[in-house]
C-alpha positions in Angstrom: 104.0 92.2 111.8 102.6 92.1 115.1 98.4 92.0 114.8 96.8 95.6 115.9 93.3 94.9 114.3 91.9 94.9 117.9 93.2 98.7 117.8 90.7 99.2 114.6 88.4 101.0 116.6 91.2 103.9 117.4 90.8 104.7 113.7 87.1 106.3 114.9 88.5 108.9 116.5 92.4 109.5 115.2 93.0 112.9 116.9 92.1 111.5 120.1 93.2 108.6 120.5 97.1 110.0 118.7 97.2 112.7 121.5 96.5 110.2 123.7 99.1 107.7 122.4 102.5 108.7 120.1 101.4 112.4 120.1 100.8 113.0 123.7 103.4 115.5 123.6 101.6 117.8 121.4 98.3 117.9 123.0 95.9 120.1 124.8 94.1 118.4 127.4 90.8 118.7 128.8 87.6 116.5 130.2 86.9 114.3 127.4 88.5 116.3 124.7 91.8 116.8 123.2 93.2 119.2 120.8 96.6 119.4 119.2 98.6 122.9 120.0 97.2 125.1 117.2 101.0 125.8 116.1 101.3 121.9 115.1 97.9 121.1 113.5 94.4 122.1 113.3 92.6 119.3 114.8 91.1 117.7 117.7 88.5 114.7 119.1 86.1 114.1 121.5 86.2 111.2 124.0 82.9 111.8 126.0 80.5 114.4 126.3 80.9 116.2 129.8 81.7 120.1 129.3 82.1 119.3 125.5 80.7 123.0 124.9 82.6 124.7 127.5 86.4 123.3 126.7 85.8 124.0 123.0 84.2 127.4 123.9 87.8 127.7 125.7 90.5 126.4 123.1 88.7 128.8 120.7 90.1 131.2 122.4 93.4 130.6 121.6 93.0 129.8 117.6 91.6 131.3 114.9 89.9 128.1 113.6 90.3 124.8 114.0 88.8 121.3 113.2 87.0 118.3 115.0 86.7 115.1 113.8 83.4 112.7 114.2 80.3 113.5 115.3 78.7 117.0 115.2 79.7 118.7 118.4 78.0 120.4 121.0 78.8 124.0 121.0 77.9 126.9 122.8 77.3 130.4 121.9 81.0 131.4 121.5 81.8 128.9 119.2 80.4 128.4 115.6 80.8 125.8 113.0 81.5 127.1 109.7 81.4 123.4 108.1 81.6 119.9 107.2 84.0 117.9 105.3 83.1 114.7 105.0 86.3 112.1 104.3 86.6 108.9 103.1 89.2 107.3 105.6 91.2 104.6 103.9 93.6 101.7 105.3 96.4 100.0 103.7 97.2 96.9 104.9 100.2 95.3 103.0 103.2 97.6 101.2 103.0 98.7 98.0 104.7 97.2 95.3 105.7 100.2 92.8 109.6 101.1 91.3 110.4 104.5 92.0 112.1 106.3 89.3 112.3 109.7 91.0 114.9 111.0 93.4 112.9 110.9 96.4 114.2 113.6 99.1 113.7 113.6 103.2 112.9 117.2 103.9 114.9 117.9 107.0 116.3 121.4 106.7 114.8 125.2 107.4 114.4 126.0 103.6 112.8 122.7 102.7 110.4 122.8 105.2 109.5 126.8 104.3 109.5 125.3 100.4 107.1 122.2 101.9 104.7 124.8 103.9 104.9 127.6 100.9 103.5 124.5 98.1 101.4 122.5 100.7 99.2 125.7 101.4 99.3 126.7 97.9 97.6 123.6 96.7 95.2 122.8 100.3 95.5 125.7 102.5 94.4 125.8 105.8 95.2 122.5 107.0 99.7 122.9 107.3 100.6 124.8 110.1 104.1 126.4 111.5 105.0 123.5 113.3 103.1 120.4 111.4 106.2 118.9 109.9 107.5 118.5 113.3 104.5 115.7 113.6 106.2 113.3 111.3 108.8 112.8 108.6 108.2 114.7 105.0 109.6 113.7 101.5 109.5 115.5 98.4 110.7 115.6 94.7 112.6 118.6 92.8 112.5 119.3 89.4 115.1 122.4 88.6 115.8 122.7 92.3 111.7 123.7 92.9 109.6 121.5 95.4 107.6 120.3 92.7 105.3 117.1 94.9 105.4 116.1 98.5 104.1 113.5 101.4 104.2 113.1 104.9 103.4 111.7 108.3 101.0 113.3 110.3 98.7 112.5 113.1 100.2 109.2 115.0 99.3 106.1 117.4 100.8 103.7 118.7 99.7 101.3 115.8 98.7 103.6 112.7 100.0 106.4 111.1 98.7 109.4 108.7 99.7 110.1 105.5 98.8 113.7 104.8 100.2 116.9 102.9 100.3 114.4 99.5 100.5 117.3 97.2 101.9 118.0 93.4 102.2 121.4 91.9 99.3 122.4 89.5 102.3 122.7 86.9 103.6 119.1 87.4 100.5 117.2 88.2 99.4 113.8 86.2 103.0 112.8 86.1 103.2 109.7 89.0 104.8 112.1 91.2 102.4 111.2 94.3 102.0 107.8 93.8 106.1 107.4 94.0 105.6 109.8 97.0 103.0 107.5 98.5 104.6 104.2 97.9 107.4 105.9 99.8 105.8 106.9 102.8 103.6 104.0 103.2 106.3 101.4 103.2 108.4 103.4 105.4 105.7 103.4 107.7 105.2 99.8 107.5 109.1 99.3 108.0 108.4 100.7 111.4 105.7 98.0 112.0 102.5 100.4 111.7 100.0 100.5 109.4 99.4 103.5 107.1 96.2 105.4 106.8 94.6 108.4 105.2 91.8 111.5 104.8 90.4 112.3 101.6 87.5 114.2 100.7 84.8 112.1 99.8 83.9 113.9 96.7 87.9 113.7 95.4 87.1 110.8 93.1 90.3 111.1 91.4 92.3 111.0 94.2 90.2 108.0 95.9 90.8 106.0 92.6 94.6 106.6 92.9 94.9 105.7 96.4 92.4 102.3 95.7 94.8 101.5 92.7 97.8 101.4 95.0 96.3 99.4 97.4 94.1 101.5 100.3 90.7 100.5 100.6 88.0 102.6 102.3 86.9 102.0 106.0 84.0 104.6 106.6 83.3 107.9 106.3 84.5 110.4 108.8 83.6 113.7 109.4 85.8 117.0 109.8 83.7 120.3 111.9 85.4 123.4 110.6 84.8 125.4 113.7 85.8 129.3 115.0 85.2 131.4 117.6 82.2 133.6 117.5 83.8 137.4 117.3 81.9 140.1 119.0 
């Protein structure tokens, strides 16, 4: 595998610098920031501070909420922040070696990706949109022909990619669905010579102990600004 550690420092800023890079098609430009369009994901980054206030006060126009990633932003009065979550972002640098002993489906059709929305903003709503899965390739399980766990690809560079949407069904959980689902993903990722990466909240200990057990360790702590626009 080629070496991208000098690209480390992209990880600071992932929205950014994946608009800028393999996701340049889905962004919304402006001085110093960019956004993704609201129909694909909720997020956005900040490259410099010139007319920060102003181009958020203006994308919040447009969408009903929406999130930026690292340091607190400067707002102005049309724009509100509503709040923080703080992340733990975590790296994996070598595949995982795990045997699968689920079917392991690529959801490419209309009705799985409705079945991939409906269970993805049943178990973390607010963060899969109409047009996410479009970002990046989605698997899931099925148990009696019901979307039962999931995992995908989401924001992208050149040299990293997200996993994100790593979700089992409150009926089906503690089974090893997701870490099938993230051995999966990860390698696939690294069979395309990038190296996977992920967001999880900071006070999911569960899930940090999962993804540390398959390999991911934790890079620093990064930090999501739930904003909106103020109504009057």
């Amino acid at each position: 595998m080629k070496n991208i550690k000098m690209d480390t420092f992209k990880l600071d800023n992932p929205a950014w610098y994946s608009l800028d890079e393999a996701h340049e098609e889905f962004a919304v430009n402006y001085d110093g920031l960019k956004f993704y369009q609201p129909a694909y994901c909720p997020f956005g980054g900040v490259f410099n501070d010139k007319s920060v206030a102003l181009n958020i006060a203006d994308y919040a126009s447009f969408t009903d909420y929406f999130f930026l990633i690292g340091d607190e932003p400067k707002i102005d009065q049309n724009v509100k922040i509503d709040g923080e979550l703080v992340c733990n972002q975590m790296i994996l640098e070598k595949p995982i070696d795990l045997e699968s002993n689920e079917y392991i489906v690529e959801l490419q059709t209309y009705e799985q990706r409705v079945q991939l929305s409906t269970l993805v903003n049943l178990v973390q709503p607010g963060y899969f949109k109409e047009k996410t899965a479009d970002l990046g390739t989605y698997y899931g399980i099925y148990k009696d022909k019901n979307l039962i766990a999931v995992a995908g690809e989401r924001m992208k560079m050149n040299n990293y990619t997200e996993l994100s949407a790593i979700v089992t069904h409150p009926d089906y959980t503690g089974k090893g669905y997701a870490k099938q689902l993230i051995s999966h993903v990860s390698n696939k990722i690294f069979n395309r010579s990038k190296i996977p990466y992920l967001h999880v909240a900071s006070d999911n200990a569960n899930a940090i102990r999962l993804y540390q057990k398959l390999g991911f360790v934790s890079r620093r702590k990064l930090s999501f600004w739930k904003m909106s626009r103020v109504l009057r």
